[in-house]
N, C-alpha and C positions, 0 to 999 in steps of 0.2 A: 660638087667637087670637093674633094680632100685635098686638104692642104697638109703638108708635114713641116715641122715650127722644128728649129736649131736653136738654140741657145748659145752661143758664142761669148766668151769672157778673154780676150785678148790680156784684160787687165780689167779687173772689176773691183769694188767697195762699198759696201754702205752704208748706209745715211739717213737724213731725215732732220728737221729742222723748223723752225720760224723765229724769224724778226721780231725782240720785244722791243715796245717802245717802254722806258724807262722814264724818271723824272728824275734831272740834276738834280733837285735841291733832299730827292728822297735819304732817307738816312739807312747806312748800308744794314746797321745793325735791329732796325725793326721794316724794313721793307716798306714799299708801297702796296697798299690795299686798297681796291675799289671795286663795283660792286658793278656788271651791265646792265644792261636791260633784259636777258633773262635771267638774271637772278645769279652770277655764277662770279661769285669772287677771283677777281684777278692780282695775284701776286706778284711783284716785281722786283726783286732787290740785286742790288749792286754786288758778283762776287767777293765772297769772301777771301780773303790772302790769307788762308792758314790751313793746317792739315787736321781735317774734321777727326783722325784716329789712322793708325797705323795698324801692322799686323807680327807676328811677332816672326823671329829671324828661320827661326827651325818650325816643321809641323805637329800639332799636335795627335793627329794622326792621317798614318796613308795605306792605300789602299791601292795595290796594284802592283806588279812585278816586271821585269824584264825576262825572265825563264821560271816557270816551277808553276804550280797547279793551273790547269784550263779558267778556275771561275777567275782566277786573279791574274789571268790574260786579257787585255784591255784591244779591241781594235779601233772604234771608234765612238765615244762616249756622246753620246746625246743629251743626256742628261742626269742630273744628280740631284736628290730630294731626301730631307729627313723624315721621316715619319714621327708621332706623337711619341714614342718611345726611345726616338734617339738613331733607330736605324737608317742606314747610308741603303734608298731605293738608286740601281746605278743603270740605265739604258745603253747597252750596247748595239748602237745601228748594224756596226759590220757583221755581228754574231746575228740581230736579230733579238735580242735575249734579255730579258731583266733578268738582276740578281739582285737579292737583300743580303747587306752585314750589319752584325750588329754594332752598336758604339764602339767596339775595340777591333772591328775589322775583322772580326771572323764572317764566313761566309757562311749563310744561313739555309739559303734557296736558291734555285735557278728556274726561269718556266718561260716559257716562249720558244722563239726562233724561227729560222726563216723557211717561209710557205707562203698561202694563200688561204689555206683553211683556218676556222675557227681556233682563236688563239696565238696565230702565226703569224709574221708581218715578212713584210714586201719593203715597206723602208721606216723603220721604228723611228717616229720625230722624239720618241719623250715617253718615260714614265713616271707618274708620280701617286705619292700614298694619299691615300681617302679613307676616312673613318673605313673600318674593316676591312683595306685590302689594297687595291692597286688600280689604277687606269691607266691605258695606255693608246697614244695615237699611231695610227698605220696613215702615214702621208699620202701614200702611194695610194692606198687602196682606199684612204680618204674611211677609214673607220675607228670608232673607238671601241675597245673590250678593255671588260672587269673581269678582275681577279680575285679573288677571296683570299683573306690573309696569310695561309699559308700555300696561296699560288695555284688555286684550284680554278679552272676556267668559269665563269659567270654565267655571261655572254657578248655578243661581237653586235655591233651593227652600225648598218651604215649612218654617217652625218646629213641630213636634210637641210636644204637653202642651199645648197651649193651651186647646183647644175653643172656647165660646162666652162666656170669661169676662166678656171685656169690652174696654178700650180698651189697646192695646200699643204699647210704644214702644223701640227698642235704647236702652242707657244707654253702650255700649262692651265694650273689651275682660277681661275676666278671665283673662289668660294669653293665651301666643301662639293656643292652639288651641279657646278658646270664648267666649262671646262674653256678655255681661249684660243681661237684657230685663227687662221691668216689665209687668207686667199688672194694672189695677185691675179687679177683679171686683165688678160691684154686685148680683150677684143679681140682673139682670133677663133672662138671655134665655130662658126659659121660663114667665115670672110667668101666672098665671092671674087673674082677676080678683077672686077671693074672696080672693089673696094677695097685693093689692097694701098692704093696710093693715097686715100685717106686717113686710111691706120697707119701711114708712115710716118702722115704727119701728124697724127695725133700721139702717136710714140713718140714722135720728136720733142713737140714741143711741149707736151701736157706729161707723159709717161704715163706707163701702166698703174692703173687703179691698182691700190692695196685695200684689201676690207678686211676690218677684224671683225669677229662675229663670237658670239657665244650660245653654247650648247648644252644641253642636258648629260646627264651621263647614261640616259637611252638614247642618243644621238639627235634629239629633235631640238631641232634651232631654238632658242631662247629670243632673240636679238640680234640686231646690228649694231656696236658699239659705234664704228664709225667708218667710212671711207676716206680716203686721203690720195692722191696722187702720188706715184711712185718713182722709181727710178726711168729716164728716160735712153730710149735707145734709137740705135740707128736700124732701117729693116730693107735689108734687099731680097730679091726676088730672081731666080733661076729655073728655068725650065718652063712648061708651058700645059697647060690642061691640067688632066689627071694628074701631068708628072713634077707639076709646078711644086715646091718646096719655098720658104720660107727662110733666111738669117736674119737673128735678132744679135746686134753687138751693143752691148751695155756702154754707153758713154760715161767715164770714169766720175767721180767726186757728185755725182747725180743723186737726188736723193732716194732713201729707199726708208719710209715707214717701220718703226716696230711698237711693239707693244709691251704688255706685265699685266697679268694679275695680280689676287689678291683675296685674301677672308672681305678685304674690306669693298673691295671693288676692283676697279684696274686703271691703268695710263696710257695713254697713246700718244705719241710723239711724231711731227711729222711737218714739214715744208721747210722754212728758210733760217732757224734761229735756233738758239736753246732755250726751247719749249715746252710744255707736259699739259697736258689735257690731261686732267682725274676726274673718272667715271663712279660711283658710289656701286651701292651694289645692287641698287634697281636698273641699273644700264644708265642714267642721267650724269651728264655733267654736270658737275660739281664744283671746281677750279681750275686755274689755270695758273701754273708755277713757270715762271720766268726768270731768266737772268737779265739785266742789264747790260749785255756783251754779244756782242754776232761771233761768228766763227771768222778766224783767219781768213785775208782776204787770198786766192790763190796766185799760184807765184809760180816761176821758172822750175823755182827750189822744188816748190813741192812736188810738180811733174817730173819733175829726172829722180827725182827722190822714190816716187811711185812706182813708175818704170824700172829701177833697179832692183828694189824691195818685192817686186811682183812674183818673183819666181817662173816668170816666162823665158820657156825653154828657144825661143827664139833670139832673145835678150843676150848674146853671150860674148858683146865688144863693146868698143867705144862707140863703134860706124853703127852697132845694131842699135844701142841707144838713141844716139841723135834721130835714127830714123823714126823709133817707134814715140818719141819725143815729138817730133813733126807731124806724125801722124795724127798726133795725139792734139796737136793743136789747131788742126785742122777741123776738129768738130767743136758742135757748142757747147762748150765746157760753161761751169757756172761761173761766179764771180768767186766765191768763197770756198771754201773748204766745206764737208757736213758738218752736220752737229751729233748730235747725238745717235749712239749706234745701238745700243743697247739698256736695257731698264732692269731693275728688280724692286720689290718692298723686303725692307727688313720686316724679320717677326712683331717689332713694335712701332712700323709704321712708316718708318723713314723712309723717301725714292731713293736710289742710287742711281743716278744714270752716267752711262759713259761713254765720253765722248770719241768722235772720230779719230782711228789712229793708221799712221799712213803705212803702207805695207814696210816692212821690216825693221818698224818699230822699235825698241824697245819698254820701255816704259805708257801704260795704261793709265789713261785721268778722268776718275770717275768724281761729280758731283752729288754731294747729297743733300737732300730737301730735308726736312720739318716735318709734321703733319700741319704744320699750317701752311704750308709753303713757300716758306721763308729758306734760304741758304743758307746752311749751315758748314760750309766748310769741301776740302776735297782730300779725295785718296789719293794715293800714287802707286801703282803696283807693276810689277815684271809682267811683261805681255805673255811670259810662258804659263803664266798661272790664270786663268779664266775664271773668275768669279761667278757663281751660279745660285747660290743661295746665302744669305746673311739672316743665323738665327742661333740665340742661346748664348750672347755674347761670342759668334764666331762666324767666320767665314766659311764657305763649303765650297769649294772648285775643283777643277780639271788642270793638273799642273803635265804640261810636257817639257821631257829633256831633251837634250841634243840629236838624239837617235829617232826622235819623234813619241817616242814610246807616253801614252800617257796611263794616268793615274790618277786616283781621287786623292786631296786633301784636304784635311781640316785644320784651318788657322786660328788661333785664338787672335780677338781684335783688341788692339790697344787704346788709348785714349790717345790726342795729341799730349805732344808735349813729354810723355815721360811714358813708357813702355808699360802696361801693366790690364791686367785682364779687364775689360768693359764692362760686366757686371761686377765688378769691387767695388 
C-alpha cells in the first residue's frame, strides 16, 4: 500500500536542546571540567553577562539589488560561503543557480539551474567552495555535484546510506573532503496500515529521528555522526486502502536537531538544554559545551506571542487568536522554550550558536564558545540579518528588508566594549 505523507505547519519552529547539570560553586570565569568514562571532556560554565563583540552600524560590503542586472537578483538565498581568495560562493534555491563575486561584489560566474540532469537541481540546499572549485547539494534529488573553478561541470552523483528515510537536506562542509547532510527519518516509508497507530504515537511522544551523516564528495557515506530525536508531531489518518493519505502537524516549541561543520570537525546539538556535542574530525566525540542555564520555561506570553508572530493567514482577530491559542494548548507542548536553533565555527574555532527566537522576533541571541569550551560571552543582532559565515575578522549573511528582498552582506565584527575591527 502507498501511503501519501502531508506535512502541515499550522505554526512551526525549531529547536533542539539539553539539560546541563552545572556546579554552584563552579567559577563562571574558568568553567567546570571533567572528564567521563569515555573519555570525552565535559564543559560547564555559568553564562557570561557581556557582549562577546559587536558588528559595525553600516556594511562593509553588499551584494544584491532591488531592480537591475539578473545575477544581482536574489530569490531565495540558501547559502553563502567565502572561498580561499575572499570570493562571496552565493546559492540561489529559487533560481536553482550558484553565482561567484569577487571581494568587492562584482559578479564573476553564474552555472547551474533548475532541471534534473547533470549540473541542475530540483531544490539547491547549499553551495559551498572546496579547494579548486565548488560542491553543491540537490535536496531533492538527494545528490552532490562538483564544479571546477571556473564553473565547469565535474560530476553528479548520487548520496549512499540514505535509503527511504525521509526528508534530506546538505548543512555544508565538514573538512575540505566531506560534506554534512541531515536526514529526518519519520518512519513512514513502508507503514502498513495496522501500523499507522504506532507511528502516531511514536511521533507523539519520542518525534521523528534526525540523523546527521557525512559524505565523501563522490557521495559514499563516510559515517554516522549522530541520531538524535527530532521534532514531535501530531499524525491523523483520512481515507482508506490505496487511497488512505497521511497529516503530519508539527506541535509548536518541539524540538528539532541541527548541526555545523568544520576543517576541524563538527557539532551537533539536540534535546532539552543549551548543549553542543563536538565531533573531531575522525567522526568521535570529543566534548561537550554546556551552559549552566535551561531555556525559558513556557508561558501564555510566549504562545499568543507565537501565534501572532507566525504569519498565519488564518490568524487575522482577536476571536482567531484565542482560538488558535487554545488550540495550541490542547496538545503536548513542552515545558520550556528551545534551545538552540542554529550553529557555526568561526575560521579560528570559536561555536556561535543561536538561540531559539519566537516568531516575529526581533532581535537574534547568539552564544559563543571557546575552543575549549568555555563561554565566552553573546552577540545580539537584528533578525533581518541571518548570520551564515564568521571569517577574516567579519561576519558574512543574508540581510532582508522590508519588502522581503534579500541580499548578501559583509560585516566587519567588533570587540565588546568599544567598536573597532577584530583583527586590530
Amino acid at each position: 500500500m502507498k501511503v501519501g505523507v502531508r506535512l502541515h505547519s499550522l505554526l512551526f519552529t525549531t529547536l533542539f536542546v539539553s539539560v546541563g547539570c552545572g556546579d554552584p560553586d563552579a567559577s563562571p570565569d574558568t568553567g567546570l571540567q571533567v572528564t567521563d568514562s569515555a573519555g570525552i571532556s565535559v564543559v560547564t560554565t555559568a553564562p557570561v553577562d557581556g557582549l562577546y563583540a559587536g558588528l559595525a552600524e553600516e556594511p562593509a560590503l553588499v551584494v544584491g539589488e532591488l531592480d537591475g542586472p539578473e545575477e544581482y537578483l536574489f530569490g531565495r538565498i540558501a547559502s553563502v560561503a567565502r572561498d580561499g581568495a575572499g570570493d562571496l560562493v552565493v546559492a540561489d534555491s529559487r533560481a536553482g543557480e550558484i553565482r561567484v563575486f569577487d571581494a568587492r561584489g562584482r559578479h564573476l560566474r553564474s552555472f547551474g539551474g533548475m532541471g534534473e540532469g547533470p549540473g541542475e537541481f530540483r531544490m539547491l540546499s547549499g553551495a559551498w567552495p572546496v579547494p579548486n572549485g565548488v560542491v553543491a547539494v540537490d535536496g531533492q534529488q538527494q545528490r552532490i555535484t562538483r564544479f571546477g573553478a571556473e564553473g565547469s561541470l565535474i560530476a553528479t552523483s548520487r548520496f549512499t546510506g540514505i535509503g527511504e528515510m525521509g526528508a534530506f537536506a546538505g548543512m555544508g562542509m565538514a573538512g575540505s573532503a566531506m560534506v554534512l547532510n541531515q536526514v529526518r527519518d519519520m518512519g513512514m516509508s513502508s507503514l502498513e496500515e495496522s501500523s499507522l497507530e504506532d507511528a502516531a504515537e511514536a511521533l507523539e511522544e519520542e518525534g521523528a529521528s534526525v540523523v546527521f551523516l557525512r559524505h565523501g564528495l563522490d557521495g559514499e557515506l563516510v559515517d554516522t555522526l549522530a541520531r538524535r530525536p527530532g521534532e514531535k508531531m501530531l499524525l491523523t489518518t483520512s481515507g482508506s486502502g490505496e487511497m488512505m493519505s497521511v497529516d503530519l502537524l508539527r506541535i509548536p516549541f518541539s524540538r528539532r536537531p541541527t548541526a555545523a561543520g568544520s576543517a576541524r570537525g563538527a557539532a551537533v546539538t539536540g534535546g532539552g538544554g543549551y548543549e553542543v556535542v563536538l565531533f573531531g574530525a575522525t567522526g568521535e566525540p570529543s566534548r561537550i559545551a554546556r551552559l549552566d542555564e535551561a531555556p525559558p520555561l513556557l508561558t501564555d506570553e510566549h504562545l499568543e506571542a507565537y501565534v501572532r508572530g507566525s504569519g498565519n493567514p488564518f490568524v487575522q482577530d482577536e476571536a482567531s487568536v484565542r482560538s488558535m491559542v487554545e488550540t495550541y494548548r490542547g496538545m503536548p507542548l513542552p515545558d520550556r522554550l528551545p534551545g538552540y536553533t542554529k550553529l557555526l565555527f568561526a575560521d579560528t574555532g570559536e561555536l556561535w550558536a543561536q538561540r531559539y527566537i519566537l516568531p516575529g522576533g526581533e532581535m537574534a541571541h547568539w552564544d559563543v564558545f571557546g575552543t575549549d569550551g568555555l563561554h565566552l560571552g553573546r552577540m545580539e543582532v537584528d533578525t533581518s540579518f541571518r548570520i551564515e559565515e564568521v571569517s577574516r575578522g567579519q561576519v558574512v549573511g543574508i540581510a532582508t528588508d522590508e519588502l522581503g528582498v534579500e541580499r548578501v552582506e559583509v560585516r566587519d565584527l567588533g570587540r565588546a566594549g568599544r567598536w573597532r575591527p577584530a583583527d586590530s
